[in-house]
N, C-alpha and C positions, 0 to 999 in steps of 0.2 A: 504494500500500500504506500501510496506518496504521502503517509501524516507521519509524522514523529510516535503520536499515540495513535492507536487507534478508536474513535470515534464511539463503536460499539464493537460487540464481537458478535453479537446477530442481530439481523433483522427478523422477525417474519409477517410476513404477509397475508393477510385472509381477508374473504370479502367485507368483515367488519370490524376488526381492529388492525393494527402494529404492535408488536411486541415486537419489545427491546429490549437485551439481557445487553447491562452494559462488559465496559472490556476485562475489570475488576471479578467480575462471575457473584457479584453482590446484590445486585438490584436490576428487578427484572419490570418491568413498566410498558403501562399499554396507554395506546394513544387510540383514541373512538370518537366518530361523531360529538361524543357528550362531553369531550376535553382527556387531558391527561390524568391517567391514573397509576403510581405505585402499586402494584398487586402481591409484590415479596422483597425484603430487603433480608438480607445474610449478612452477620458483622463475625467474620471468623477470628479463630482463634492463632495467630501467625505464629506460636514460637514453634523452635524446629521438633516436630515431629509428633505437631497436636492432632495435623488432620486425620493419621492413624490410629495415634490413639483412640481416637473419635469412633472410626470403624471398629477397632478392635472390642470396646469399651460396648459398640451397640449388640453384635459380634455374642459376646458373654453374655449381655441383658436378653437377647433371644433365647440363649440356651437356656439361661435360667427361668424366664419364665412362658417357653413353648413356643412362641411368637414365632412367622418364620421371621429371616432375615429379609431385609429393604431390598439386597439382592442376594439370591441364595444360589447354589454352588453350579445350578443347572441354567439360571437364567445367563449367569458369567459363562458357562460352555459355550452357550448357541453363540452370544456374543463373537465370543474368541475364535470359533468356527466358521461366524461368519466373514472375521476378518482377516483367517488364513486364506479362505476357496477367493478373496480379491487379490490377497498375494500369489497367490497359484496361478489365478486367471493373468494378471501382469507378466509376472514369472515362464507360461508359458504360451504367451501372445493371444491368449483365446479370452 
């Protein structure tokens, strides 16, 4: 991009808002006919090695009390699966 920062880090588009998740990954904001609206603001925790904790910390509070996880170990497969078969597909021109 030609800016120093970038502006946002997405746009998206539908037939009746914008959302905007800015570059930060902290506030996420929609723009509608009806004016500008905040819809989620995230104030993280930055010292080194909170955001795992974080995971890990949610992680043990499912085991303990049955909950599944936010994502659990099959939804991270397809995931991962599905972003080998685009390396494969590049990898062998198909």
């Amino acid at each position: 991009m030609p800016f120093a920062e970038r502006p946002a880090f997405l746009h998206v588009h539908t037939l009746k808002a914008l959302l905007i998740l800015n570059s930060e990954l902290t506030t996420l904001e929609a723009v509608t006919e009806n004016g500008h609206q905040t819809l989620m603001t995230y104030n993280p925790d930055t010292s080194p090695g909170s955001f795992v904790s974080g995971e890990i910390e949610h992680f043990l509070d499912c085991i303990e009390s049955g909950q599944k996880p936010e994502t659990d170990g099959y939804d991270a497969l397809k995931s991962l699966r599905t972003i080998w078969a685009m390396y494969e597909a590049v990898v062998s021109g198909g």
